[in-house]
C-alpha positions as CSV (number, residue, x, y, z in Angstrom):
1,X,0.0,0.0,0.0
2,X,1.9,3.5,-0.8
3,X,0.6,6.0,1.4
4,X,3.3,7.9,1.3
5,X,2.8,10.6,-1.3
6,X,-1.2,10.8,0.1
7,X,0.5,11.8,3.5
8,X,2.7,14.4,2.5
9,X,-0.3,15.9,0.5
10,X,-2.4,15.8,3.4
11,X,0.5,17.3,5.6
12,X,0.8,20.3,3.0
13,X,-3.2,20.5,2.6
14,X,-3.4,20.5,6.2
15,X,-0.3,23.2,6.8
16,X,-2.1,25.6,4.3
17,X,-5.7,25.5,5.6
18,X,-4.2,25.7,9.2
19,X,-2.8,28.9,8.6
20,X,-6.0,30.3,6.5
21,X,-7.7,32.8,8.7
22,X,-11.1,32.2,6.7
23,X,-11.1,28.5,5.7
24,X,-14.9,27.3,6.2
25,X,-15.3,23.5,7.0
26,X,-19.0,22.9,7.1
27,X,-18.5,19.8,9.8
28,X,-19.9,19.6,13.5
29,X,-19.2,16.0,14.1
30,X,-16.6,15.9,17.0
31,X,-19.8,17.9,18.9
32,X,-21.9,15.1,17.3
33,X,-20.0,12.4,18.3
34,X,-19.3,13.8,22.2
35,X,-23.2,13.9,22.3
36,X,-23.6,10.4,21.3
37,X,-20.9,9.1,24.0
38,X,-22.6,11.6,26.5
39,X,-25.7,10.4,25.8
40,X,-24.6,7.0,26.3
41,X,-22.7,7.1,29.3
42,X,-25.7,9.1,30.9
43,X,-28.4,6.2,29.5
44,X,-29.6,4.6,32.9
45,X,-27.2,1.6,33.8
46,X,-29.1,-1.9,34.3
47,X,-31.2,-1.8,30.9
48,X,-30.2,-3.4,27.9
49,X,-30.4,0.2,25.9
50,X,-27.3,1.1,28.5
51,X,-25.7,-2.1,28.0
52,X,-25.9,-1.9,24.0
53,X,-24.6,1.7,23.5
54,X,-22.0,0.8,25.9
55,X,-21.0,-2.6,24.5
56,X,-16.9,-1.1,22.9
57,X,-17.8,-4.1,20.2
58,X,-20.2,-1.6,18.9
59,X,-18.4,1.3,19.1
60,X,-17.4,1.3,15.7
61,X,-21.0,1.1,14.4
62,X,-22.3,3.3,16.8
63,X,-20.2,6.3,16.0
64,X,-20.4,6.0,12.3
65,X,-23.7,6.1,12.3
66,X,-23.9,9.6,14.3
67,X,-21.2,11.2,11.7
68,X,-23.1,9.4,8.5
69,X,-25.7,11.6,8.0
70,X,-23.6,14.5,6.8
71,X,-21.9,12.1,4.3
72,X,-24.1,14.2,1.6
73,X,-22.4,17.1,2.4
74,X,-18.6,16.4,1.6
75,X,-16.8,18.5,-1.3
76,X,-17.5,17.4,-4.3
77,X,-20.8,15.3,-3.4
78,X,-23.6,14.9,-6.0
79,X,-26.9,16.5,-5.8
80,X,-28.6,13.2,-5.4
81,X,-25.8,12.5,-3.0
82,X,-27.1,15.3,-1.0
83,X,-30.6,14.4,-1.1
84,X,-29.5,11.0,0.5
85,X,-27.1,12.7,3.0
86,X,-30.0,15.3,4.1
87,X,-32.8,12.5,4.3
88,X,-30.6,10.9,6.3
89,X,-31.0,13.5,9.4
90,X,-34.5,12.6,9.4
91,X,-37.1,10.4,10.3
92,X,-38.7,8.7,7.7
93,X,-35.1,7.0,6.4
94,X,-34.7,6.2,10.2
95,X,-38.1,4.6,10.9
96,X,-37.4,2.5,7.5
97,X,-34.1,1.3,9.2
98,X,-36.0,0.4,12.3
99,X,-38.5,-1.5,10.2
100,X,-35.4,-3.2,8.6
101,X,-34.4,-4.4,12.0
102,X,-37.4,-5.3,13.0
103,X,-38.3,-7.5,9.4
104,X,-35.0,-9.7,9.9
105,X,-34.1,-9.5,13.6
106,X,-36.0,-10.3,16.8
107,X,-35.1,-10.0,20.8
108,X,-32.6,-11.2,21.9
109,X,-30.2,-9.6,19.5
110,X,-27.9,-11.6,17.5
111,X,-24.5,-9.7,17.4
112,X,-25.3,-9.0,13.6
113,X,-28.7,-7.0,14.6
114,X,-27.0,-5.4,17.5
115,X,-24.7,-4.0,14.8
116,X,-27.4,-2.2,12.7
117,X,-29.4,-1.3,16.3
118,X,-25.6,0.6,17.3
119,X,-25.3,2.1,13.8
120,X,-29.3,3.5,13.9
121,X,-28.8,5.2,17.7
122,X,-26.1,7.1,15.8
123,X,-27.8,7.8,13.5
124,X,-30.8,8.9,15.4
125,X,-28.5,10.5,17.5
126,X,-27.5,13.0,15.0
127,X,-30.6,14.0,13.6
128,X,-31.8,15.0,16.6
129,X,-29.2,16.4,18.1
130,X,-29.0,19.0,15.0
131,X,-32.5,19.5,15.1
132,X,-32.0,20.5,19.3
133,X,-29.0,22.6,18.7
134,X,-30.6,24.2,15.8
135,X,-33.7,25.1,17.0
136,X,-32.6,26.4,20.1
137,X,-28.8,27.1,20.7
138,X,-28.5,28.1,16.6
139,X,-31.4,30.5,17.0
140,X,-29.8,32.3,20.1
141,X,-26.5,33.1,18.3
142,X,-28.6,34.9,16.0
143,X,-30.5,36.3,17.8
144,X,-27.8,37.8,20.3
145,X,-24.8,38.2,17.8
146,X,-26.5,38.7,14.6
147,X,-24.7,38.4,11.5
148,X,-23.2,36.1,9.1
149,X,-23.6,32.4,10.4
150,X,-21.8,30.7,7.5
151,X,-19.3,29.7,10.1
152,X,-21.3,28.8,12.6
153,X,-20.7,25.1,12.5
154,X,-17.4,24.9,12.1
155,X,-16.2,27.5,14.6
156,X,-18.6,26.1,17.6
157,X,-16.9,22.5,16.6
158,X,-13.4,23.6,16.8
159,X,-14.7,26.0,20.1
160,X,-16.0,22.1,21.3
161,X,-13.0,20.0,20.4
162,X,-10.8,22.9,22.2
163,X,-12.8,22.6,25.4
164,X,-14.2,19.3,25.8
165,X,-12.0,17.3,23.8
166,X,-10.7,16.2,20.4
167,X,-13.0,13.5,18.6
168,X,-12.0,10.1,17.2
169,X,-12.7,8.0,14.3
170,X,-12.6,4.2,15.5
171,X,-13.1,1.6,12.4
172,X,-16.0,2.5,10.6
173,X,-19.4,-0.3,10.0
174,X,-21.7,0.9,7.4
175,X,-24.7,-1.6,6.8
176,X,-24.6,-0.3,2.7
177,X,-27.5,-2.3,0.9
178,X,-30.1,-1.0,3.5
179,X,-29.0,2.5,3.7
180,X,-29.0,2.5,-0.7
181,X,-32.6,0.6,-1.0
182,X,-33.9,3.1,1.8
183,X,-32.7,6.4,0.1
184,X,-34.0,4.4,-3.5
185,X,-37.7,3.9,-1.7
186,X,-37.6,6.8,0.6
187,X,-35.8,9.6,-1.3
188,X,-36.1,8.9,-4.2
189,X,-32.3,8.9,-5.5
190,X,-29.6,5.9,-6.5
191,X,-26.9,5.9,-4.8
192,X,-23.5,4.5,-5.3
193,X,-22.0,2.4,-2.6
194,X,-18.4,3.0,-3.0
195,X,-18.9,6.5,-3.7
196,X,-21.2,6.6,-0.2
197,X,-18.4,4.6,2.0
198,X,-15.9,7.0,0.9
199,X,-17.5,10.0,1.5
200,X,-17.9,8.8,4.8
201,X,-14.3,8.6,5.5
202,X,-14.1,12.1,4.2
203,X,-16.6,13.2,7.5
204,X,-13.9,11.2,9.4
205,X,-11.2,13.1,7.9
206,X,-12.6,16.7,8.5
207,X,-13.0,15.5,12.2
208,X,-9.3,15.4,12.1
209,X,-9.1,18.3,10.6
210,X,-11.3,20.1,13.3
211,X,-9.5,18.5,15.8
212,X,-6.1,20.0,14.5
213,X,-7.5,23.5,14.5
214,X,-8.5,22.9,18.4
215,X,-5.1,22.5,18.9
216,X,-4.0,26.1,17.4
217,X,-4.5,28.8,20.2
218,X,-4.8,31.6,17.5
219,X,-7.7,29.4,15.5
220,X,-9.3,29.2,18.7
221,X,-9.3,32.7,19.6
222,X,-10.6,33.8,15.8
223,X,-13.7,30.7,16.3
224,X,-14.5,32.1,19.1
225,X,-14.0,35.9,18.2
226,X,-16.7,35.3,15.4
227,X,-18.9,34.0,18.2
228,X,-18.6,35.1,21.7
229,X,-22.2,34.4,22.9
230,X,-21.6,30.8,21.7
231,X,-18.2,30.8,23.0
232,X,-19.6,31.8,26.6
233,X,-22.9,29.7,26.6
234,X,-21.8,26.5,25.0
235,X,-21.2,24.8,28.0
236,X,-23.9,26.7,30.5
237,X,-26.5,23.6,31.5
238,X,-29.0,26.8,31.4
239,X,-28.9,27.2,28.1
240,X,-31.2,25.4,25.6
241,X,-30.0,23.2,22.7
242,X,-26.0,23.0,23.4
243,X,-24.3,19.9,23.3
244,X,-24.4,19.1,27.0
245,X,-28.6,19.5,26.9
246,X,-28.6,17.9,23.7
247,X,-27.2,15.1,24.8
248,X,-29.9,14.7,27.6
249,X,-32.5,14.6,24.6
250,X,-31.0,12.3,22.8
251,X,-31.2,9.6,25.4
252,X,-34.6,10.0,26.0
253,X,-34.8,10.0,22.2
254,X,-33.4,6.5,22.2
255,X,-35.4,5.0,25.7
256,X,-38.6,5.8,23.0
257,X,-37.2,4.5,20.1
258,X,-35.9,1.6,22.5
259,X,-39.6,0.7,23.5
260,X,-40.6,0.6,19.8
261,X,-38.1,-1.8,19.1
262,X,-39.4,-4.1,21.9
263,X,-42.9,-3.8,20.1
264,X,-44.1,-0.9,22.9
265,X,-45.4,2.2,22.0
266,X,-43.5,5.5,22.6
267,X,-43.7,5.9,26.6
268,X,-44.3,9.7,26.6
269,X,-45.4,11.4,23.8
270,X,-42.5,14.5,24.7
271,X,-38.9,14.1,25.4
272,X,-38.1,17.3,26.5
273,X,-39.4,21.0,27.2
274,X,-37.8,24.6,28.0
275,X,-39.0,25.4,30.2
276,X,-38.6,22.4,32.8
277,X,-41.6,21.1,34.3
278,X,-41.7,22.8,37.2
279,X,-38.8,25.4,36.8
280,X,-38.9,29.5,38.0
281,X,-37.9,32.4,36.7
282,X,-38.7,32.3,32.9
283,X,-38.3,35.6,31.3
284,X,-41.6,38.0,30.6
285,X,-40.3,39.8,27.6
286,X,-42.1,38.9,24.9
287,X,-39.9,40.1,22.6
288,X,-36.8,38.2,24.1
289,X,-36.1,34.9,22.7
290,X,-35.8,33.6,26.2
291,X,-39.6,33.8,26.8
292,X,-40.0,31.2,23.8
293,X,-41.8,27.6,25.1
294,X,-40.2,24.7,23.5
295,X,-41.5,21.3,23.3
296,X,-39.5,18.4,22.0
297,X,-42.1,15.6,20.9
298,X,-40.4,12.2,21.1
299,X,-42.3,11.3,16.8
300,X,-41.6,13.7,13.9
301,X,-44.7,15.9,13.7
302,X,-47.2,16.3,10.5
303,X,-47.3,20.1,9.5
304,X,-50.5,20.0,7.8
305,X,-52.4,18.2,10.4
306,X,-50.6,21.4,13.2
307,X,-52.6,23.5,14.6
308,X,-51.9,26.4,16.7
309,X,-55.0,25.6,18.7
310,X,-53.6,22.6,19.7
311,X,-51.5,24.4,22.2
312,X,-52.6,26.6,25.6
313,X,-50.3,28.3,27.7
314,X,-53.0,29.1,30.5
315,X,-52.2,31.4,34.3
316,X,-53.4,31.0,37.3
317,X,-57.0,33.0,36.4
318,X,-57.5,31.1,33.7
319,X,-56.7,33.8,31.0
320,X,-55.0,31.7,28.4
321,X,-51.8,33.6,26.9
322,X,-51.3,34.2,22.8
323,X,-49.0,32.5,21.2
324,X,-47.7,31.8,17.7
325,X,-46.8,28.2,17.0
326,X,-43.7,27.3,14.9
327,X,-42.9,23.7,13.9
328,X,-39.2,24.3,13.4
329,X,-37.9,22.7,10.4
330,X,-41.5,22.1,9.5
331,X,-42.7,18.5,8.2
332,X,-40.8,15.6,9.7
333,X,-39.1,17.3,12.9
334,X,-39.9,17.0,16.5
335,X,-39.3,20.4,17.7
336,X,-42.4,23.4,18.2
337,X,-41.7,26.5,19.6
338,X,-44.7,28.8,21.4
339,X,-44.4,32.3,20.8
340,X,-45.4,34.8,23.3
341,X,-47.8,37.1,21.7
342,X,-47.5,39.3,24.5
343,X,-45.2,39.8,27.7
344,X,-46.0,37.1,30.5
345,X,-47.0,37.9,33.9
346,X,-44.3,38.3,36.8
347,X,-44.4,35.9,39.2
348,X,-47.1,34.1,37.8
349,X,-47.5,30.2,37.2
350,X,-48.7,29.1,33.8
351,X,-49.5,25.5,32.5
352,X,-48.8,24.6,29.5
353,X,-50.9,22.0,27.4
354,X,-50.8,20.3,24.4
355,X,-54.4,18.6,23.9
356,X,-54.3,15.0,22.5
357,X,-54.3,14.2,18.4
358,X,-51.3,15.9,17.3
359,X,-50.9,13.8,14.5
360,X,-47.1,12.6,13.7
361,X,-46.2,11.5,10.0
362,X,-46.3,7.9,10.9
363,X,-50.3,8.7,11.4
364,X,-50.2,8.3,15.0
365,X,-52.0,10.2,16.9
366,X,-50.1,11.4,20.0
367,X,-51.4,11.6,23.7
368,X,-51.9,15.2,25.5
369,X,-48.8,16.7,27.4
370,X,-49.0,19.1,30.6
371,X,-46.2,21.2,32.3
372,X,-45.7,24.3,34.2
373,X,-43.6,26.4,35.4
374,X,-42.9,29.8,37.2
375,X,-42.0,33.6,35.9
376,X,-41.6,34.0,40.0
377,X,-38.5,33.1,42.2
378,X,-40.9,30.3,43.7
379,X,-41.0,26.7,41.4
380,X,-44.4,25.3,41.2
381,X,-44.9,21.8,41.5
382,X,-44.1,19.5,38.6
383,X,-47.2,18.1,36.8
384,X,-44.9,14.9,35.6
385,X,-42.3,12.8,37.3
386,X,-39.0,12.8,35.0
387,X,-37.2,11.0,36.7
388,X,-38.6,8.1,34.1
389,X,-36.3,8.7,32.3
390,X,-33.3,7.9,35.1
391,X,-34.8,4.2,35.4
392,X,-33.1,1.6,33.4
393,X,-35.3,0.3,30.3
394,X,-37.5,-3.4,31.6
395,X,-36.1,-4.9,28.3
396,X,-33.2,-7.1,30.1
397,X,-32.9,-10.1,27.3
398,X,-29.3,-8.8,26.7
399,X,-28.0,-7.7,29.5
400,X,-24.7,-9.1,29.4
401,X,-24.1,-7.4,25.7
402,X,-25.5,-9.4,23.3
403,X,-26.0,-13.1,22.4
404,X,-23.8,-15.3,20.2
405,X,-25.5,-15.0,16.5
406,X,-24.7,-17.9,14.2
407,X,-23.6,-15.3,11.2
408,X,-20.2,-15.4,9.5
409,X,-18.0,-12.3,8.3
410,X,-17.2,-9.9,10.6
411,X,-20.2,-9.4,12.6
412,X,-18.4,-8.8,16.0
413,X,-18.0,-5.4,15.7
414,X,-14.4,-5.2,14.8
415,X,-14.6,-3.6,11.1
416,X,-11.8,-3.4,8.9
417,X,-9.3,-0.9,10.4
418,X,-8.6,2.1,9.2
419,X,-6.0,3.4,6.5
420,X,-5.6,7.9,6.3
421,X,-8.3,8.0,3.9
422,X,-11.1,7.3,7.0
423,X,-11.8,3.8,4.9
424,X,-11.3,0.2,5.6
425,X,-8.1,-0.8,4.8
426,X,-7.3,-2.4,1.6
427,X,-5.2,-4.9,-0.2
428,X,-3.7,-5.4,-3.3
429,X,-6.9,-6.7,-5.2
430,X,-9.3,-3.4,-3.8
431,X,-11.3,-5.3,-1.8
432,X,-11.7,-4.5,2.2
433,X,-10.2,-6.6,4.3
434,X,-12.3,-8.5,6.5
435,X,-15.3,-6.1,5.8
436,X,-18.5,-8.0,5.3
437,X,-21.5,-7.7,2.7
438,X,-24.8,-7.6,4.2
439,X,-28.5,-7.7,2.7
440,X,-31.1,-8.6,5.1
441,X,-29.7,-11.8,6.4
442,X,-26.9,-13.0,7.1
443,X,-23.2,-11.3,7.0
444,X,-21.1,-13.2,4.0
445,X,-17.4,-12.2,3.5
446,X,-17.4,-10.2,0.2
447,X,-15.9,-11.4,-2.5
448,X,-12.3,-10.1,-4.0
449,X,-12.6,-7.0,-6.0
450,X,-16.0,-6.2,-6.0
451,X,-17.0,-2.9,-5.1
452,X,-19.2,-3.2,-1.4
453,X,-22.9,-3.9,-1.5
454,X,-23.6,-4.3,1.9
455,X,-22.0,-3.1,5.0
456,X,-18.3,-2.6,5.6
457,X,-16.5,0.7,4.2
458,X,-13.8,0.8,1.9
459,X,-11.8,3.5,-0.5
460,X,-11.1,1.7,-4.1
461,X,-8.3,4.2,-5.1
462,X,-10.4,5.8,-7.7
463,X,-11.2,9.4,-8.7
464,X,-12.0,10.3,-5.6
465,X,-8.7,9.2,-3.7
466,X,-7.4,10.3,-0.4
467,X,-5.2,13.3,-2.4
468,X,-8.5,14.5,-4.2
469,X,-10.5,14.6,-0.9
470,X,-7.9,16.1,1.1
471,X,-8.1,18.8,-1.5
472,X,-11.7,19.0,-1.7
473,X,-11.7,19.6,1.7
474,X,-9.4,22.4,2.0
475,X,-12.3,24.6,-0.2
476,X,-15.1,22.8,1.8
477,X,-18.2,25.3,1.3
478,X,-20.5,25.0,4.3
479,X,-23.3,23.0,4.5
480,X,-26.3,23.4,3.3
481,X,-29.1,21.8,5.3
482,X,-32.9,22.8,6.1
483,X,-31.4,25.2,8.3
484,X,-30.8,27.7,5.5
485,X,-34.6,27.7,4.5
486,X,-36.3,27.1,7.8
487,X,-39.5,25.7,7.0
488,X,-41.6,26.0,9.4
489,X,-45.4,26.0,10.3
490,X,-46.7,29.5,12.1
491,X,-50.5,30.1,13.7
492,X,-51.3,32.1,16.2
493,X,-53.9,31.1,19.2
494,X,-55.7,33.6,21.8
């Protein structure tokens, strides 16, 4: 294998975009991937959820799934590609993945099917965690440092790999023919494995990338110039939507998407609210972004079927507050946003409710939520008991991590290793070592020289080598997800 010439054109890429002052790496995945681990380490220990997203067999799959989705959005991707990539962050593709499970695997896991159940937390874990950050912690940097947020992403990642830590790539597991029959049937684009497994690698490589900036003082200090308020807030547990309260949604993300694996419907019909259940001392002004209601609903929502009089924010005389209602993101996400129409009261109680039959786009229709809380000093009694959510899961067929399955390939969670390209390494012939193909059975060792059409990742040394890529990515453009176009659904109740 000569890696030698890719490495020195990496080292030279890498020296020039270092010393760039305005290189823009669209790429939040070391934040991604410390909210996954977080969320993990925080899932209630004596459940089989904690012991699977724990299991370091799984690791691989587990944290390629939370960086796939943004696979879409390498240089040099396709338009189709980027379909796939976007579709990806959301829950229709991931609710066909469940299904997939769920058609071919059964409790207890086999390790094959705790492979894909690893690689679907991640990816799970991503899309909500962008759609929490975004909704909230995204909308307060504009709000408080208005301006250009084109590097918005890239400088709160380096700010995050400075402060809490560098990220890590460990060997990549890709389940391939799912993921291309789900985009195919979902999306409504053809994909290209190779091309797909490679780009992948690429998000790896850009984490490497961030986490070299991290390392440069100056790089810090200009991230964090272009956005103080981030840069002071990003690790204040009283601020919505950051990576540490992100982190908290995604596991209660997973404990419902946990039950519906186990045949169970959703436990609570919201993950999440700002503000708490029972919290004091939300802010009056109607015109501050901090008097906003948020409600994190645990199914992606139906905008047609959402209706601003679904939703009362009610005081203590009754008198029911205005509001305008915004799906954020619109169709799809999870995340609705009350809107004062007017200041609140001080140092009044209010209760939220959301009345029963909001109508998700898996046509469900969702039970009715309560909460309250205080614009006082004093807290008023929470309406719910979250400390549900610190209980281990009552699914214990695996708690030991995972049964022997009778598969062959490499089904273990030990992918092929890595080379510098973020691929599974290969030999002479092209073909990934040790990587296995998978359809919807069994794992089977793929043949020489054929390009991957199930799971495994590989790079075949075409046009879109390691040299290429490296140099794609130094003129990376940022991202451009639903963020740039917020749709979103607005009424207004009284």
């Amino acid at each position: 294998m000569a890696r030698a010439p890719h490495r020195l054109w990496a080292a030279c890429v890498l020296a020039t975009w270092l010393t760039s002052p305005s290189t823009a790496v669209a790429n939040g995945n070391v934040s991604h991937q410390w909210v996954t681990r977080t969320a993990a380490a925080q899932t209630p220990q004596g459940g089989s959820l904690y012991a699977l997203v724990n299991d370091e067999a799984l690791v691989g799959a587990r944290d390629t799934g939370t960086r796939f989705p943004d696979w879409g959005y390498t240089p040099g991707a396709t338009s189709d590609e980027r379909t796939a990539g976007e579709s990806a962050h959301w829950e229709p593709v991931q609710e066909g993945y469940r299904q997939f499970i769920l058609a071919n695997y059964a409790p207890p896991w086999s390790d094959e099917a705790r492979l894909h159940l690893a690689f679907y937390l991640g990816m799970s874990a991503h899309g909500m965690g962008d759609q929490t950050y975004d909704s909230m912690f995204f909308e307060r940097s504009k709000f408080y440092e208005p301006g250009n947020h084109d590097l918005f992403d890239q400088d709160t990642d380096v700010m995050w790999a400075a402060t809490a830590g560098p990220g890590d790539v460990p060997p990549p597991w890709i389940p391939v023919a799912p993921l291309l029959e789900l985009f195919d049937a979902v999306a409504g684009v053809s994909i290209d494995g190779t091309s797909m497994t490679n780009e992948v690698g690429v998000v790896g490589i850009a984490m490497g990338l961030v986490n070299a900036i991290a390392a440069q003082p100056k790089q810090v200090a200009a991230a964090e110039a272009n956005f103080p308020w981030a840069a002071a807030h990003d690790h204040d547990a009283t601020t919505p939507g950051n990576p540490g309260l992100a982190a908290e949604v995604v596991r209660r993300y997973w404990r419902s998407n946990w039950a519906l694996l186990h045949g169970d419907p959703i436990p609570r019909p919201v993950l999440w609210t700002h503000p708490a259940d029972g919290a004091a001392l939300h802010p009056t002004d109607a015109a501050s972004i901090e008097s906003w209601i948020s409600i994190v609903f645990a199914r992606g929502l139906a905008a047609s079927e959402l209706s601003a009089a679904q939703f009362h924010v009610v005081d203590t005389n009754g008198v029911e507050l205005p509001i305008a209602v915004q799906l954020f993101y619109g169709d799809e996400s999870h995340v609705v946003h009350l809107k004062p129409g007017g200041d609140l009261l001080a140092d009044e109680t209010y209760v939220v409710t959301v009345d029963p039959g909001t109508q998700t786009i898996h046509d469900e229709a969702l039970q009715g939520w309560s909460f309250t809380f205080s614009t006082g000093k004093r807290a008023p009694s929470p309406i719910n008991d979250d400390s549900f959510w610190d209980e281990p899961d009552p699914y214990g067929e695996d708690p030991a991590g995972g049964t022997t399955g009778g598969t062959t390939g490499r089904t273990t969670g030990e992918p092929a290793p890595l080379d510098e390209s973020g691929a599974g390494d290969s030999d002479a012939n092209g073909s990934s070592t040790g990587a296995s193909a998978m359809g919807t059975g069994d794992a089977m060792a793929e043949p020489q020289g054929q390009s991957s059409g199930g799971c495994g990742c590989r790079n075949t040394g075409g046009g879109r080598g390691a040299l290429t890529l490296f140099v794609l990515l130094a003129v990376a453009t940022s991202r451009s997800r639903k963020r740039a176009a917020s749709a979103s659904v607005e009424g207004r109740a009284s």
